[in-house]
C-alpha positions as CSV (number, residue, x, y, z in Angstrom):
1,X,10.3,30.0,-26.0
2,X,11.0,27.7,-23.3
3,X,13.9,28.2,-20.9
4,X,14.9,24.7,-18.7
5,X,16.2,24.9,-14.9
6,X,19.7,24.5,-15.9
7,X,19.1,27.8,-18.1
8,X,18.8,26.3,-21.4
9,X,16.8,28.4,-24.0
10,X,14.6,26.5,-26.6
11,X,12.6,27.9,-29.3
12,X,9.5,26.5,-31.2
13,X,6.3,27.1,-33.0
14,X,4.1,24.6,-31.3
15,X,4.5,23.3,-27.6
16,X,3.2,19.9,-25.9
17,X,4.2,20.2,-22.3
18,X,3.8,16.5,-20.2
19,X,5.2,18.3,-16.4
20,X,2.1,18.7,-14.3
21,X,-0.3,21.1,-15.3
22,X,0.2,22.8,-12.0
23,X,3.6,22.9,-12.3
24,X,3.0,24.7,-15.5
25,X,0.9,27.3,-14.5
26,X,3.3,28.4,-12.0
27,X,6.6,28.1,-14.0
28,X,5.0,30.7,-17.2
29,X,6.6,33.9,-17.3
30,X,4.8,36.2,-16.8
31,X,2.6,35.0,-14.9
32,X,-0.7,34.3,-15.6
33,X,-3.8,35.9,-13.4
34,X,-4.4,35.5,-9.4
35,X,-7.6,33.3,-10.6
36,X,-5.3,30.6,-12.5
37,X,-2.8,30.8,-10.7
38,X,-5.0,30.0,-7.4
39,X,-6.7,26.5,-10.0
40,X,-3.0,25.2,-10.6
41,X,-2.3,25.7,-6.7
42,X,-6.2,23.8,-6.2
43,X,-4.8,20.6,-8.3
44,X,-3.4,17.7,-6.2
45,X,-1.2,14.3,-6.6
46,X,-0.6,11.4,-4.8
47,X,2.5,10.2,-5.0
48,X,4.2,6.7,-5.6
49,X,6.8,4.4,-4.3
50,X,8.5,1.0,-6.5
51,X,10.5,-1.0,-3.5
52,X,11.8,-3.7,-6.5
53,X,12.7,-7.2,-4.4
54,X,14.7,-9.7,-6.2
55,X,13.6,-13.3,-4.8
56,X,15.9,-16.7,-5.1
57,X,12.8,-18.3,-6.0
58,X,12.2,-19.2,-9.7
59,X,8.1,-18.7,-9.4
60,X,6.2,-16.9,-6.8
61,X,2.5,-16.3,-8.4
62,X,1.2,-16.7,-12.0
63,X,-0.2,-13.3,-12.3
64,X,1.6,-10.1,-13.2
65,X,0.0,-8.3,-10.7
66,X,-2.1,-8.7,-7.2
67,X,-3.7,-5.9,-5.2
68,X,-3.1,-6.2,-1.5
69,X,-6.4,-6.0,1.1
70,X,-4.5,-6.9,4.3
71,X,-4.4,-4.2,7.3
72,X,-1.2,-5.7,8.6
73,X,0.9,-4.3,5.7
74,X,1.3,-0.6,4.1
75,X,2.1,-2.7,0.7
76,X,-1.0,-1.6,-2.1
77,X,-0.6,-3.5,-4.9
78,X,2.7,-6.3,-6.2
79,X,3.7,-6.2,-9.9
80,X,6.0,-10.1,-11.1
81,X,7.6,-8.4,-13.5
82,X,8.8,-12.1,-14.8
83,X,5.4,-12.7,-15.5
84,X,5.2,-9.5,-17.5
85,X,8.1,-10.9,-19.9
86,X,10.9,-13.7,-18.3
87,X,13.4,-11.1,-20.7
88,X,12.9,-8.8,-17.7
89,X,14.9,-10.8,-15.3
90,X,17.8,-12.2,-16.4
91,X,18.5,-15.3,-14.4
92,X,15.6,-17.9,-14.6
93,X,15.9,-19.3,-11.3
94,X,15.4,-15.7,-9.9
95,X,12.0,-13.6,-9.6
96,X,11.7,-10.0,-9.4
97,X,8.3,-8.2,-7.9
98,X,7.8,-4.5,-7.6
99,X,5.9,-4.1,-4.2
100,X,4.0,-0.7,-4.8
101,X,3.3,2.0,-2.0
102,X,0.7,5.0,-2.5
103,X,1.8,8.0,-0.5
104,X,2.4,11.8,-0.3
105,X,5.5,13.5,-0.4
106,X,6.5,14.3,3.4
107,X,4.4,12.0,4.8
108,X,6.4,9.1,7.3
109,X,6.6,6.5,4.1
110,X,8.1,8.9,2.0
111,X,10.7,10.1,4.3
112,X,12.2,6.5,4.9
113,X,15.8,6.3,3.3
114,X,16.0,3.6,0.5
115,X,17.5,0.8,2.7
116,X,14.6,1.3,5.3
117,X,12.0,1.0,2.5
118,X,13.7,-2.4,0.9
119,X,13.6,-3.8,4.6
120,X,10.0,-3.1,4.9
121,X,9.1,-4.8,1.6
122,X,11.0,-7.6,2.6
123,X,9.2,-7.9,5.8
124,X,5.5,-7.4,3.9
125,X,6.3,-10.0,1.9
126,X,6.8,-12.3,5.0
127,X,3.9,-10.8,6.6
128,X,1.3,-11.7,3.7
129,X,2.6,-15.2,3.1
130,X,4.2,-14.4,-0.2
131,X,8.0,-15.1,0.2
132,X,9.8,-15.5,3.1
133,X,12.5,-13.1,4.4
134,X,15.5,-14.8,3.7
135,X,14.9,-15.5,0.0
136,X,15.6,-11.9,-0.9
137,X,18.5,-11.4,-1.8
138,X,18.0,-7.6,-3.0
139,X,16.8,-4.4,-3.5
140,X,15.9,-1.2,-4.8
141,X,13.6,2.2,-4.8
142,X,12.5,4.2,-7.0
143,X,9.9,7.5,-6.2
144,X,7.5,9.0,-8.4
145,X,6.3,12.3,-7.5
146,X,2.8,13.4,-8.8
147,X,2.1,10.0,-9.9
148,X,-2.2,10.3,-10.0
149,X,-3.6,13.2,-10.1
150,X,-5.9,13.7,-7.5
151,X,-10.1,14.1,-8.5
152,X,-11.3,15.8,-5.5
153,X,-14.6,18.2,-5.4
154,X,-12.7,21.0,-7.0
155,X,-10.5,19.7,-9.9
156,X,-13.2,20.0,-12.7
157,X,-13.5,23.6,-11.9
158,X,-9.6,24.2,-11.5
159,X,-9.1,22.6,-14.6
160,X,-11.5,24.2,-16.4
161,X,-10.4,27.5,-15.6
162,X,-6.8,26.9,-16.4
163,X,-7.9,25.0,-19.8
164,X,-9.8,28.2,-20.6
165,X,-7.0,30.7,-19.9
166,X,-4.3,28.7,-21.7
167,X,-6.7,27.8,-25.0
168,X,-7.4,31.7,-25.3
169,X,-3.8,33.3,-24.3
170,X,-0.9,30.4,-25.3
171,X,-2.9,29.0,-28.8
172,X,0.9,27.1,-29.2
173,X,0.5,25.6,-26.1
174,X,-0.6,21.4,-26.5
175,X,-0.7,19.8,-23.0
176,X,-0.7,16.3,-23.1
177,X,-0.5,12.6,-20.5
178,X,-1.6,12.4,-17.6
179,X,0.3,15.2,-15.5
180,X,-0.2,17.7,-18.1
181,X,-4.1,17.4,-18.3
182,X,-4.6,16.0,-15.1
183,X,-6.4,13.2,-16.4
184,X,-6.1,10.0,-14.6
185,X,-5.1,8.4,-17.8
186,X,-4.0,5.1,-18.6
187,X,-0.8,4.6,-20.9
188,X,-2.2,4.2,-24.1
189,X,-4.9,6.9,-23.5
190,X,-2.1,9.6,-22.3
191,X,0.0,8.6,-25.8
192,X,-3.4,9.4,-27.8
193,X,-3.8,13.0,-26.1
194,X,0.2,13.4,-27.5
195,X,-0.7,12.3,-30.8
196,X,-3.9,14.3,-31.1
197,X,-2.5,17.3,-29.8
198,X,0.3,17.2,-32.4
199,X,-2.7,16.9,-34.8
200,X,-4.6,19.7,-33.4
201,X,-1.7,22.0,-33.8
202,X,-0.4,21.0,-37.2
203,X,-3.4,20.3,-39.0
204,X,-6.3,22.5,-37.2
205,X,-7.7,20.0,-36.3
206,X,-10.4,20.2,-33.1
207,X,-9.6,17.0,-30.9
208,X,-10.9,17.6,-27.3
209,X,-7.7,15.8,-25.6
210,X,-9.3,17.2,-22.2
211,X,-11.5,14.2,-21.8
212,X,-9.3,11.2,-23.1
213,X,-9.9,8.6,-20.4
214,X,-10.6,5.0,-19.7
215,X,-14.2,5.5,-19.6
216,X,-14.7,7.5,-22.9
217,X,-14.2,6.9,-26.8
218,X,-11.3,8.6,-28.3
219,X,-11.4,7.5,-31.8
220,X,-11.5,10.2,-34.9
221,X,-15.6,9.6,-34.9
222,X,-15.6,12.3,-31.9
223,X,-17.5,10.3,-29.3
224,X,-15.7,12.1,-26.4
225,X,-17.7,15.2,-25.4
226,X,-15.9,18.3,-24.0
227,X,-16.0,18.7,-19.8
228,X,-17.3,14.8,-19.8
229,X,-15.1,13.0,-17.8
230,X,-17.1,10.3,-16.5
231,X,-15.5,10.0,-13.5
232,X,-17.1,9.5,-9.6
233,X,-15.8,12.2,-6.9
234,X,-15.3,10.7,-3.7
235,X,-17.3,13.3,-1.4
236,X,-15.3,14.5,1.9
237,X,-16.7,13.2,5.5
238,X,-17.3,15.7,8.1
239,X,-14.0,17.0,10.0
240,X,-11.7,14.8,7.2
241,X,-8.9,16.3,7.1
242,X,-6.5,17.0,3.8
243,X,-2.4,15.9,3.7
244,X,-1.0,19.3,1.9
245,X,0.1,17.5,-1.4
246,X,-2.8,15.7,-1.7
């Protein structure tokens, strides 16, 4: 049974949660041991800002996404969403590109107000040589919390735990995408731990979603080994200090 925030009440026999798997842990009722509930806490996102600028400019760049390297600007990475498809901008003689921010909730990027954000995208833009100020014409924001899980020198261990107490008390229970195994999963890879999962619970079968990821087979041949994520930490220098979500 699974009761929403609004107070809705749903009932099923097999259950694929996609919220983050911390945020799991600490919404089950009861709750689950001090140990697991201490893992959940342990897990970590970074969070993610879209400031979406529409340019009077009918081509900008050819590629459908650039990473930014330049110190002078807070900007990551710029998707052209016209170069993506032109069906997702409407007027040919416009172009629309998503500047991309990484951040933490709290932190001074995240607490701008939307109008504040568009103005510094609009100014970035100017600053890197991309598009100059008074060729946008508008914008918008849009803020996704616990956007990439975070692979510090504790989330193998959190997750671990957390898999092994939910696999042995909720055997309904199918997380699945990125939040809900806190994988850093592509697209396609998080919609394969969905479909697998739904295969695990309805046929028996014994897919090991837990280490779907870019770096690993996840075909029916069984390639992907259990606890094998392939993935580098980044190990912490001396007196580094840690923002509190990550």
């Amino acid at each position: 049974m699974v009761e929403t925030t609004d107070g809705e009440v749903y009932e099923g026999e097999f259950f694929y949660p996609t919220l983050p798997l911390r945020e799991l842990v600490g919404r089950l009722e009861p709750p689950p041991p001090a140990p697991v509930l201490e893992a959940a806490l342990g897990l970590r996102f970074r969070d993610f800002l879209t400031v979406v600028v529409v340019v009077d400019q009918a081509d900008v760049f050819p590629d459908t996404w650039i990473y930014v390297h330049d110190p002078h600007v807070r900007v990551g990475r710029i998707q052209n969403y016209k170069n993506w498809s032109s069906e997702m901008v409407a007027d040919p003689g416009l172009t629309c590109l998503g500047l991309e921010y990484f951040c933490s909730r709290d932190d001074d990027l995240w607490e701008l107000d939307d109008e504040e954000l568009v103005q510094l995208a609009v100014r970035e833009l100017a600053i890197i040589g991309l598009v100059g100020e008074a060729r946008c014409v508008k914008g918008s924001v849009t803020r996704v919390p616990d956007a990439y899980p975070v692979y510090d020198a504790e989330y193998r261990e959190h997750r671990t735990t957390i898999r092994a107490w939910l696999e042995e008390n909720l055997e309904n229970v199918f997380p699945a995408g990125r939040g809900g195994l806190h994988n850093y999963n592509s697209q396609d890879h998080a919609m394969m731990t969905a479909l697998l999962s739904v295969r695990n619970a309805l046929e028996a079968a014994d897919f090991d979603v837990w280490a779907i990821n870019t770096e690993e087979e996840y075909a029916e041949a069984g390639e992907a080994s259990a606890g094998v994520d392939g993935r580098l930490v980044p190990t912490r220098l001396p007196g580094e200090t840690v923002p509190a979500n990550g």
